[in-house]
Backbone bond lengths (Angstrom), bond angles and torsions (degrees), N, CA, C in turn:
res aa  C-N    CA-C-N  psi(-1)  N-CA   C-N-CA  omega(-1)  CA-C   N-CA-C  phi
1 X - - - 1.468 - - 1.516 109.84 -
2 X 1.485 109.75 140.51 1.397 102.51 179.95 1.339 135.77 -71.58
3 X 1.468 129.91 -141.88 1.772 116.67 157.41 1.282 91.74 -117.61
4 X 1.385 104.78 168.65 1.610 134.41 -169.68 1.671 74.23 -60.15
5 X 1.439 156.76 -115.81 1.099 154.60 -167.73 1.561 109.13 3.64
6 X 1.238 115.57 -82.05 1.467 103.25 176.98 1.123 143.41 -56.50
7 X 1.498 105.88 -13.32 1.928 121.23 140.15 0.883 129.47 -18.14
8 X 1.866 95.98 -82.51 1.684 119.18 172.58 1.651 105.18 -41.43
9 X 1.504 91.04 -55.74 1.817 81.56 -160.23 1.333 95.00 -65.95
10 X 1.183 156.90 -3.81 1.558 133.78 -158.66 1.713 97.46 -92.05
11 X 1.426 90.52 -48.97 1.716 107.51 167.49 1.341 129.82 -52.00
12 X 1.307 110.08 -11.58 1.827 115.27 -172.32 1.640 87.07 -106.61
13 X 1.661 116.16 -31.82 1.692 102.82 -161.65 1.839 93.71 -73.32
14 X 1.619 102.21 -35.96 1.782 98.46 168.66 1.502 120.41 -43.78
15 X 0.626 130.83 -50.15 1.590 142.68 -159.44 1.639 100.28 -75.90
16 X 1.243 105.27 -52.39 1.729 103.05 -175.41 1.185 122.03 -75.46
17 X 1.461 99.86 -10.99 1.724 103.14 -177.57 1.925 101.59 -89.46
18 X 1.166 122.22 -17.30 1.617 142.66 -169.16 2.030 87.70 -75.13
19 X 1.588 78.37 128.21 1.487 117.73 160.44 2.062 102.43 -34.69
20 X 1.624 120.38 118.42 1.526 89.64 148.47 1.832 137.55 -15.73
21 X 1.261 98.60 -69.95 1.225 88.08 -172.90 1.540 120.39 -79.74
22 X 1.414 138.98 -11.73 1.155 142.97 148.19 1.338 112.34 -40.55
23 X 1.343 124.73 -75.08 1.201 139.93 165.31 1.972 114.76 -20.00
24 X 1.608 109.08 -59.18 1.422 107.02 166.26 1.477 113.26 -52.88
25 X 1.453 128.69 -40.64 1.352 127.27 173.76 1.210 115.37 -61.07
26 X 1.116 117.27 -67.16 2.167 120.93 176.30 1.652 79.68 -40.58
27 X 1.205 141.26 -107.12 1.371 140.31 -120.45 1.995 99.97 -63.10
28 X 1.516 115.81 -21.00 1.593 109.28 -166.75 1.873 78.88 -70.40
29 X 0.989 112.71 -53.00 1.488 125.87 -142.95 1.995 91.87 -69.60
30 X 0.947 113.96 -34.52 2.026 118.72 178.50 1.691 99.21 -64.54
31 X 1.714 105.78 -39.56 1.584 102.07 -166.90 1.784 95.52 -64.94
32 X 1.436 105.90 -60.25 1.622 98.54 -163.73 1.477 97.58 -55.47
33 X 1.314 143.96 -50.50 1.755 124.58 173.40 1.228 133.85 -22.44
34 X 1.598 95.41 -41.92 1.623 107.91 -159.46 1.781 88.57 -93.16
35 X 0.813 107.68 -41.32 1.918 112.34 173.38 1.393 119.64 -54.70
36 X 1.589 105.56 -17.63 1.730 92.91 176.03 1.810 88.91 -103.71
37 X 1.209 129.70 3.44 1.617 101.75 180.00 1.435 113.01 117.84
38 X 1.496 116.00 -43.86 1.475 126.83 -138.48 1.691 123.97 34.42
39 X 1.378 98.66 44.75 2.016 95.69 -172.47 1.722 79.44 -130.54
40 X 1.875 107.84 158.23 0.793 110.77 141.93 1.141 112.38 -151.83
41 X 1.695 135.95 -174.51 1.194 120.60 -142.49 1.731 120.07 -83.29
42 X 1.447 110.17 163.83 1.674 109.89 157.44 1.458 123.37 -21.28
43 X 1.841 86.11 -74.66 1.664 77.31 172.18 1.414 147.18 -53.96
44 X 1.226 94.97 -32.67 1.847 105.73 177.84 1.598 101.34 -60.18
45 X 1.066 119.62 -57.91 1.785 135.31 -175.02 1.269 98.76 -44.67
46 X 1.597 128.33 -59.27 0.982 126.29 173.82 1.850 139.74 -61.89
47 X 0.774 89.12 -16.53 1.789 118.01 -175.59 1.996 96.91 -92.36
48 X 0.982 121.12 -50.41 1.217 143.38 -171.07 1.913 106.95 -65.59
49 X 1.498 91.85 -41.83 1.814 105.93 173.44 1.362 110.49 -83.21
50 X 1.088 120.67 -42.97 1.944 122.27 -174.22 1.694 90.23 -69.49
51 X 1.523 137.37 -61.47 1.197 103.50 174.40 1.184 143.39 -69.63
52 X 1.503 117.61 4.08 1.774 131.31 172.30 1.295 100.36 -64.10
53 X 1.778 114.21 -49.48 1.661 129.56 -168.66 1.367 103.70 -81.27
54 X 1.202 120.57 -13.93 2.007 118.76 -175.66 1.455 109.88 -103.05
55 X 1.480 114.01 -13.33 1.332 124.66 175.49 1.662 116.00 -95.69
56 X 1.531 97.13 -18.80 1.281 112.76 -172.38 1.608 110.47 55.84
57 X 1.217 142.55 67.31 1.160 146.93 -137.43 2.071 89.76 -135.79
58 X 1.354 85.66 136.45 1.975 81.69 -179.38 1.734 95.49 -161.45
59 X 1.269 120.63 -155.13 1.571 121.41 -169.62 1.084 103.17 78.91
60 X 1.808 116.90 -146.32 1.484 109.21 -162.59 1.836 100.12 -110.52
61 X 1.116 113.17 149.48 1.463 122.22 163.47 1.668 148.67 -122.45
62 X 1.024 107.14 126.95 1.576 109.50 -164.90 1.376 99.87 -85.52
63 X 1.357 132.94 145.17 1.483 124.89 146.03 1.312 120.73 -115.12
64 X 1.365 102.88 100.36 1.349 103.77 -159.06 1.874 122.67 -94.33
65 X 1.028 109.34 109.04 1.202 128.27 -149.34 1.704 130.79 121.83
66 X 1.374 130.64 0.42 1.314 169.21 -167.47 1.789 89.18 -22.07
67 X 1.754 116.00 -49.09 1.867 79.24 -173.40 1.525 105.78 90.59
68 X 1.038 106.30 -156.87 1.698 132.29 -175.63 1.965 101.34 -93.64
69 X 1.521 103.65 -1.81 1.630 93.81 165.39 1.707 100.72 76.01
70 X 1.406 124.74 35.02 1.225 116.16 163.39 1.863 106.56 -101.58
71 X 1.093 124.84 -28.41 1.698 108.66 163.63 1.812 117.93 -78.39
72 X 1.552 117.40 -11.50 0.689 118.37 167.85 1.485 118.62 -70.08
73 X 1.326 125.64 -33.30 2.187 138.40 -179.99 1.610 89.86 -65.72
74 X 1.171 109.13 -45.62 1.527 107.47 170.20 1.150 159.11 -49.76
75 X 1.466 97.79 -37.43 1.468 138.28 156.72 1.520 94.05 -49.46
76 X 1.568 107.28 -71.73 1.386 115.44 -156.06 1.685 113.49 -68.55
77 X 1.559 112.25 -14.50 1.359 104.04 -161.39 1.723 94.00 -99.10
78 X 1.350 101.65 5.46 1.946 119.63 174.20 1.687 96.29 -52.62
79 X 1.463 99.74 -67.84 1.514 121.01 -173.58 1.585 106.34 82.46
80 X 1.740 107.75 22.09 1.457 120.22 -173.45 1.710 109.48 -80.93
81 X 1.180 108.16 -14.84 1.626 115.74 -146.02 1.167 84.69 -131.08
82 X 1.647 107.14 132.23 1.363 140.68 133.76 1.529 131.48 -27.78
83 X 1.371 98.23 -46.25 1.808 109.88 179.56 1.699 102.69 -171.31
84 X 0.908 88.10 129.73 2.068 119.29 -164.13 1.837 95.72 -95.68
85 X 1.117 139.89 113.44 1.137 127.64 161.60 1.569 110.64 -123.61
86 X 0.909 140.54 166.11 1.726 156.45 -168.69 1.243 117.75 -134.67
87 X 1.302 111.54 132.86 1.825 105.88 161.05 1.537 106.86 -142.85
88 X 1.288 91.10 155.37 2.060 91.50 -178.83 1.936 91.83 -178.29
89 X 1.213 92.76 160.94 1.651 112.53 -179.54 1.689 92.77 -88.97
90 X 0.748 141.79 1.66 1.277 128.97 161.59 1.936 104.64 -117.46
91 X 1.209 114.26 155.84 1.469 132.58 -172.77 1.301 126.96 -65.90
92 X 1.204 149.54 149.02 1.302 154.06 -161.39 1.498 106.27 -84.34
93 X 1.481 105.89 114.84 1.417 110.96 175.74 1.491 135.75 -23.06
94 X 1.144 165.49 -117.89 1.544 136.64 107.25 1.318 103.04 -125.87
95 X 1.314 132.09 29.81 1.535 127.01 171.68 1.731 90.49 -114.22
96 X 1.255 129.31 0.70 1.461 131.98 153.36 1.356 116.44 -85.96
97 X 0.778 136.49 -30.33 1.664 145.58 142.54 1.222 99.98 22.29
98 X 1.168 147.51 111.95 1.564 141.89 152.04 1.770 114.78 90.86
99 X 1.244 102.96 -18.11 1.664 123.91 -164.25 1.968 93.50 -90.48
100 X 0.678 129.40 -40.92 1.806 132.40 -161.46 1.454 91.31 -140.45
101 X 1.452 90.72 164.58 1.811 105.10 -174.19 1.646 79.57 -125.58
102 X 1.657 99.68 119.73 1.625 104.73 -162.76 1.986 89.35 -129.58
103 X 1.443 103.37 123.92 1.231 127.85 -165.34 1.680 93.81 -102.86
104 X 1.472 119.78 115.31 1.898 104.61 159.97 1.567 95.58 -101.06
105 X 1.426 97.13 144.26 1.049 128.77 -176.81 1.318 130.04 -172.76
106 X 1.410 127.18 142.71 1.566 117.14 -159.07 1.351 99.38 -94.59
107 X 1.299 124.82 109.40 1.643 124.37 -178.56 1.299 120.58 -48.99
108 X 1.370 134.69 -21.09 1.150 151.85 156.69 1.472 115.11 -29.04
109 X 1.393 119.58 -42.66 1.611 121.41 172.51 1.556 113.11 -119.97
110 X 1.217 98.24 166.64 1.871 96.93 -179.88 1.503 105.96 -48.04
111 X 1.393 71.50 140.02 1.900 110.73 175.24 1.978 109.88 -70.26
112 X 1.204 109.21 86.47 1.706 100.77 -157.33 1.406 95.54 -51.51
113 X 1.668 103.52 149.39 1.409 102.57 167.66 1.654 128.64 106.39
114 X 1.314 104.72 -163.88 1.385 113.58 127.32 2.182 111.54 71.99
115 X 1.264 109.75 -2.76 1.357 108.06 -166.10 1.110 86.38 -60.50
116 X 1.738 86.06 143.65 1.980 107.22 144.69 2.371 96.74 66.84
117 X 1.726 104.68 -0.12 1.384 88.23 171.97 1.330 142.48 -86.56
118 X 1.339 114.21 20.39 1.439 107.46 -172.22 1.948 94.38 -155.73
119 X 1.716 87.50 151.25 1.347 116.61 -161.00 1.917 80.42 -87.46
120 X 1.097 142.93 -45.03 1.378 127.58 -117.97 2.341 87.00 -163.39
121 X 0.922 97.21 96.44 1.871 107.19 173.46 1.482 100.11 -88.57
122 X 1.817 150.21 93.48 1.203 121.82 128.65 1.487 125.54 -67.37
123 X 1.044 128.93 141.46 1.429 145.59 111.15 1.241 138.20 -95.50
124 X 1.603 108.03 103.09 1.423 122.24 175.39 1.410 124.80 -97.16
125 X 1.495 107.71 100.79 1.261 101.11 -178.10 1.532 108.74 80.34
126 X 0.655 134.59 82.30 1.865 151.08 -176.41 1.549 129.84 -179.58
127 X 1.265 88.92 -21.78 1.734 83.57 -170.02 1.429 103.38 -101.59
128 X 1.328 127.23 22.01 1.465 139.38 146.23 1.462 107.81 -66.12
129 X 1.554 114.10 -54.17 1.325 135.15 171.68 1.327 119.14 -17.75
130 X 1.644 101.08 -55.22 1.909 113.44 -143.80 1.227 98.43 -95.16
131 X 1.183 124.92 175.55 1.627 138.08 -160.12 1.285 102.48 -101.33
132 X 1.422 121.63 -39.88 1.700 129.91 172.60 0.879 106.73 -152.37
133 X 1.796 100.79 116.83 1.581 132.23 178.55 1.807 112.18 -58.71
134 X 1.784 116.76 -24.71 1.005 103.10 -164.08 1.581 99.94 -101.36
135 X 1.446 123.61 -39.25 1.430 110.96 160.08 1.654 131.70 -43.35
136 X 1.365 113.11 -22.97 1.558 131.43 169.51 1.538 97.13 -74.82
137 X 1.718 148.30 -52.36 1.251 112.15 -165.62 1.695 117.07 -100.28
138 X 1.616 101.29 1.76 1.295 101.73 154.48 1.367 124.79 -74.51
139 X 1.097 117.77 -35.14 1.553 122.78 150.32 1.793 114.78 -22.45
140 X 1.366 99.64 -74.52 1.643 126.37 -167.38 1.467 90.48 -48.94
141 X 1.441 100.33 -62.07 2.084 107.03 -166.27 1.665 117.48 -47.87
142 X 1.771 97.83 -34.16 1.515 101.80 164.61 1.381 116.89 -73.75
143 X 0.848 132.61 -48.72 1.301 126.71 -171.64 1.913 124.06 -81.94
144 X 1.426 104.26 19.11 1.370 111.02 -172.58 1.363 88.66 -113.75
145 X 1.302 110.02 166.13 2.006 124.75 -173.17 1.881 74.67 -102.36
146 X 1.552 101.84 140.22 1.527 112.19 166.66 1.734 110.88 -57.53
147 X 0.999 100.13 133.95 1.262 108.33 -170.96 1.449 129.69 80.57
148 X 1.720 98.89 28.55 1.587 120.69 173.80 1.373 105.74 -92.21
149 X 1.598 101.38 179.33 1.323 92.80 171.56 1.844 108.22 -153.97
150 X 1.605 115.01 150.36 1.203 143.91 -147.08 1.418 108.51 -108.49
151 X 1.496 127.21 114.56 1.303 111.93 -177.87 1.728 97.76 -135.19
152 X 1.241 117.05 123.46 1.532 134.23 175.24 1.498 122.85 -102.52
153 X 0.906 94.91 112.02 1.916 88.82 170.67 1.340 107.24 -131.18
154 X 1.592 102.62 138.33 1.587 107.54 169.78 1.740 94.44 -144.28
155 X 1.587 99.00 -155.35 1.495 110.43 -163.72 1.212 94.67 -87.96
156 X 2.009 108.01 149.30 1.356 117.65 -150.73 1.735 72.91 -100.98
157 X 1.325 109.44 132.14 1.230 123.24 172.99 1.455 119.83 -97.92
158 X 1.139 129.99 -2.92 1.340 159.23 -157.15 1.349 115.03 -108.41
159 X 1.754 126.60 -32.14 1.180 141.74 177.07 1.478 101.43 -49.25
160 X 1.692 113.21 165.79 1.507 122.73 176.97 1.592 108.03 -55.98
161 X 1.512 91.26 -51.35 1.805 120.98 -173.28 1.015 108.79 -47.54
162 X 1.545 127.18 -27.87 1.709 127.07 -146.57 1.425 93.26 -104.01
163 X 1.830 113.73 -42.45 1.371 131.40 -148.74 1.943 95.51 -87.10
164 X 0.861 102.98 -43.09 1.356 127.75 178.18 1.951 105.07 -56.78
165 X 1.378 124.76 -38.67 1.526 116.44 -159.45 1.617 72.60 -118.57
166 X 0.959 146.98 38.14 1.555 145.95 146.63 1.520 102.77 -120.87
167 X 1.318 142.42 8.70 0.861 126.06 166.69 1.702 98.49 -102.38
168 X 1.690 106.26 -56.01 1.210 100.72 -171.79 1.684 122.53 -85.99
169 X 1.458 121.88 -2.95 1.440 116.25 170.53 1.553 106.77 -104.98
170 X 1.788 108.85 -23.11 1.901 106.60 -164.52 1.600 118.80 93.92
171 X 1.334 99.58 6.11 1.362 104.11 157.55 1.275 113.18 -149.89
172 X 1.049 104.06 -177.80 1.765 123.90 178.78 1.618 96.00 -86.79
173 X 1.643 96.31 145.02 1.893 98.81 -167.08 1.587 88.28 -87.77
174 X 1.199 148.25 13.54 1.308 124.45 141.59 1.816 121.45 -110.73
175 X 1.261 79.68 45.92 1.854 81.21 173.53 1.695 106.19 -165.66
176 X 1.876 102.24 25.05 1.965 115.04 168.13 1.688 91.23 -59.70
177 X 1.339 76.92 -171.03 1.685 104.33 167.64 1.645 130.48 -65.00
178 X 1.308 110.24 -8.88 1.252 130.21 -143.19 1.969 82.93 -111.82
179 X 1.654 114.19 -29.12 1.213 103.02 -174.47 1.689 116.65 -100.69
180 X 1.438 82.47 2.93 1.673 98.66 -153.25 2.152 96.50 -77.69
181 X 1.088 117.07 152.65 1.725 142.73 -29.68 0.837 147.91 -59.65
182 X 1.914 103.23 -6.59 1.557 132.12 179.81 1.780 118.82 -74.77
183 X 1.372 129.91 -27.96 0.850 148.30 130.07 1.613 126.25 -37.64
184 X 1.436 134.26 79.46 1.450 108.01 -156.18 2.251 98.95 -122.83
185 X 1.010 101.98 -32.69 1.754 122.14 -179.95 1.238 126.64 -111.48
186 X 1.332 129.66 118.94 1.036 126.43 -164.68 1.664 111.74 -115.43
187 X 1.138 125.50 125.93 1.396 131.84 -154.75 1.597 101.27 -119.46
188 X 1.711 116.07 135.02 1.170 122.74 150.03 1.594 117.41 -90.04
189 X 1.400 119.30 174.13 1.492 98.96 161.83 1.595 132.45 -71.85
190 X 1.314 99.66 -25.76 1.634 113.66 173.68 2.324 99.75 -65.83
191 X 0.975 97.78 -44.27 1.856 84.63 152.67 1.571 128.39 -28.52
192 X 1.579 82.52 -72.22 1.362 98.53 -153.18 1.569 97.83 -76.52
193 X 1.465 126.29 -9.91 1.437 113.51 -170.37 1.352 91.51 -97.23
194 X 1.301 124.76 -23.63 1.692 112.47 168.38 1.543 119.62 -71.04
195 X 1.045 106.18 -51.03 1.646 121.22 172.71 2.085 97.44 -40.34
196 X 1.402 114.08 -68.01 1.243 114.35 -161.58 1.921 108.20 -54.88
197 X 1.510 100.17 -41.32 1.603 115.71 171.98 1.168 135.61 -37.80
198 X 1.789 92.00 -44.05 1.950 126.81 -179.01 1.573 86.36 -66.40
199 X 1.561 115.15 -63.96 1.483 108.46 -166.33 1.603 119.28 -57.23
200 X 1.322 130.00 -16.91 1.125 142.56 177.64 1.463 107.01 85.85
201 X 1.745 108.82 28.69 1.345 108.00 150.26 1.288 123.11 -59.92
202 X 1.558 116.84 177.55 1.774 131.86 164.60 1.757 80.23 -63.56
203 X 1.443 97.73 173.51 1.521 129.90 155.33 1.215 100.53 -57.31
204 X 1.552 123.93 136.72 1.180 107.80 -178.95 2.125 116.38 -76.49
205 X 0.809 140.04 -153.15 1.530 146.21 147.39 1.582 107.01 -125.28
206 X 1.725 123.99 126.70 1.351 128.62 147.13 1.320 126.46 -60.15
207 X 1.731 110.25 142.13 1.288 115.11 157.96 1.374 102.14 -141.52
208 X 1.165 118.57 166.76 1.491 139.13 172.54 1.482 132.18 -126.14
209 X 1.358 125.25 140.42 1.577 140.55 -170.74 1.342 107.20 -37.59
210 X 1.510 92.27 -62.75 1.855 105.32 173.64 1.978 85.21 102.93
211 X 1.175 116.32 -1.51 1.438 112.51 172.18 1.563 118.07 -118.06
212 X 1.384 126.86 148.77 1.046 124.92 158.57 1.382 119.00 158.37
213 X 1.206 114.34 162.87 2.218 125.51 -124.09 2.177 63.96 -99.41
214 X 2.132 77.00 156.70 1.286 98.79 164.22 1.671 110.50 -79.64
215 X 1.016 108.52 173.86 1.928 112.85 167.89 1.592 102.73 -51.51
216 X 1.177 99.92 163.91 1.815 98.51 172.87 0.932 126.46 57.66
217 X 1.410 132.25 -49.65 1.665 141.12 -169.10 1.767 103.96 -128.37
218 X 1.327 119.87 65.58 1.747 112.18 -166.81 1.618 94.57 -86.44
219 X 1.571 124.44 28.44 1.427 114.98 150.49 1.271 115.01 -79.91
220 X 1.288 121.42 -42.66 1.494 130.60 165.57 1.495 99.13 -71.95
221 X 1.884 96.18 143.08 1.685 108.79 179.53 1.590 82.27 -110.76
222 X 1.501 85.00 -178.72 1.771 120.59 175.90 1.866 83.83 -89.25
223 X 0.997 131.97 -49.43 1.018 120.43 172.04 1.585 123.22 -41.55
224 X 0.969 103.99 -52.94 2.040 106.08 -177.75 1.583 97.37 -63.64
225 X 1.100 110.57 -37.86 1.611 102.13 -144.32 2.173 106.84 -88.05
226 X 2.064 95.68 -11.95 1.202 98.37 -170.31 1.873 101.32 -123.36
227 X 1.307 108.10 22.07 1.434 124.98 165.86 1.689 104.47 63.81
228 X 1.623 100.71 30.67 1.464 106.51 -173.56 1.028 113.04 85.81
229 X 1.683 141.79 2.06 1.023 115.41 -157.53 1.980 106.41 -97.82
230 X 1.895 98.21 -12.62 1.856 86.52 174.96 1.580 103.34 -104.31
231 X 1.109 103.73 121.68 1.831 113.72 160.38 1.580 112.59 -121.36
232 X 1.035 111.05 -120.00 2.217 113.24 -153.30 1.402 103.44 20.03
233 X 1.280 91.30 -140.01 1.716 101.52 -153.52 0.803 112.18 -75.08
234 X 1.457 135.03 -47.30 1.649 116.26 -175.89 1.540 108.24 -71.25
235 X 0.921 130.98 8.93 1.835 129.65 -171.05 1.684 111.76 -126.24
236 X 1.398 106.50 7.78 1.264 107.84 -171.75 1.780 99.23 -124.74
237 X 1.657 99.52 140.95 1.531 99.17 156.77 1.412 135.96 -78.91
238 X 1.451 109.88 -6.95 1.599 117.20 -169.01 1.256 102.93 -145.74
239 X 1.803 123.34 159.32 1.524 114.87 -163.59 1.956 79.02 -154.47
240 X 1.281 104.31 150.65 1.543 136.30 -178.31 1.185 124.77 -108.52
241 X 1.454 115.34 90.87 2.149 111.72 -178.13 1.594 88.36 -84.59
242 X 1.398 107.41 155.04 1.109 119.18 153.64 1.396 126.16 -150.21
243 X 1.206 147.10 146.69 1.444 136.61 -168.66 1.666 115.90 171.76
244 X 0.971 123.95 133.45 1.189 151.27 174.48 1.588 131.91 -57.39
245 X 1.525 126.82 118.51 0.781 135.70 -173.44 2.161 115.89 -69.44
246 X 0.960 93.24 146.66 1.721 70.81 -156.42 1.636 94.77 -89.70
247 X 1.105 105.04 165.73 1.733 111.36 -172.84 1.554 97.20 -87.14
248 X 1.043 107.52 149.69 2.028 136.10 176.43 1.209 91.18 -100.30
């Protein structure tokens, strides 16, 4: 694996070798990345680990969509996995340096490479990101060993909160103006179980954060206010497909 330096540079010799107008795309598509943060929340991270440990899931793992590399420390502090690798259009942190085999690349087009390499596909929080959800899990389906497995999370669109600011603004409150350009697809689960189907995934299985803000005030949860007692889907901001590539 290289150094965080030969990253950059591998990534700058990409870019200069790119068509003008390619080039405007890689850089529109880096701005909306760098505009959502690359972080996403506790809960998701956490929700995302209890099913790594409930699935018992180990071999090698990609996190594809990585960010600033905070589900990726995670991955690693699992100690579940054999070999930790990363990919994202933005560059490998440098306290990952030597720790993950970290690929930049704009997820938007094939993933070079890579068939049949990985036991275990996250994407957390990304496939809101991409331009087409179903060219992204044919992607994933190639690049998993049959009998891997695929775990997606995005915004639970289904919540009161979500269903509620699509009635009264016309969108889903994670895909207003406020999320927009990084925010780009908006997924139900009946989506994503067709989408996963098209790819010739399993059906996927739901899970949920178990967190998430009331309407109006999403500093306050349904959680604080009901002593924990409402979570799934309507009480959550984020929701978890997961499902399995079937063995050949």
């Amino acid at each position: 694996m290289g150094s965080a330096t030969s990253i950059n540079d591998k990534a700058n010799s990409q870019n200069e070798l790119m068509s003008p107008p390619a080039c405007e795309i890689w850089e529109s598509r880096l701005r909306a990345a760098k505009l959502s943060g690359g972080v996403s929340s506790e809960a998701i991270h956490s929700m995302i680990c209890r099913v790594v440990e409930a699935k018992e899931l180990r071999g090698k793992v990609l996190d594809f969509g990585a960010g600033v590399g905070d589900l990726t420390r995670r991955l690693l502090a699992m100690k579940r996995f054999d070999h930790v690798a990363a990919a994202d259009i933005v560059t490998s942190p440098a306290d990952l340096e030597g720790a993950v085999e970290w690929t930049v690349h704009d997820l938007n087009v094939t993933f070079p490479g890579h068939d049949s390499a990985f036991d275990v596909v996250v994407a957390s929080e990304v496939i809101e990101h991409l331009e087409n959800p179903r060219f992204v899990m044919r992607e994933i389906y190639r690049i998993l060993r049959p009998g891997g497995t695929v775990l997606v999370s995005t915004p639970n669109n289904e919540s009161w909160r979500s269903l509620l600011s699509l009635m009264v603004r016309g969108h889903y409150v994670a895909f207003c103006e406020s999320s927009y350009p990084a925010h780009i697809v908006a997924l139900l689960r009946q989506d994503l179980s067709r989408i996963f189907s098209e790819a010739k995934l399993a059906l996927p299985e739901f899970y949920y954060t178990g967190e998430g803000g009331i309407p109006c005030k999403p500093s306050i949860t349904w959680q604080r206010i009901s002593f924990n007692f409402l979570k799934g889907r309507r009480f959550s901001d984020n929701m978890l497909a997961i499902a399995k590539k079937p063995t050949e």
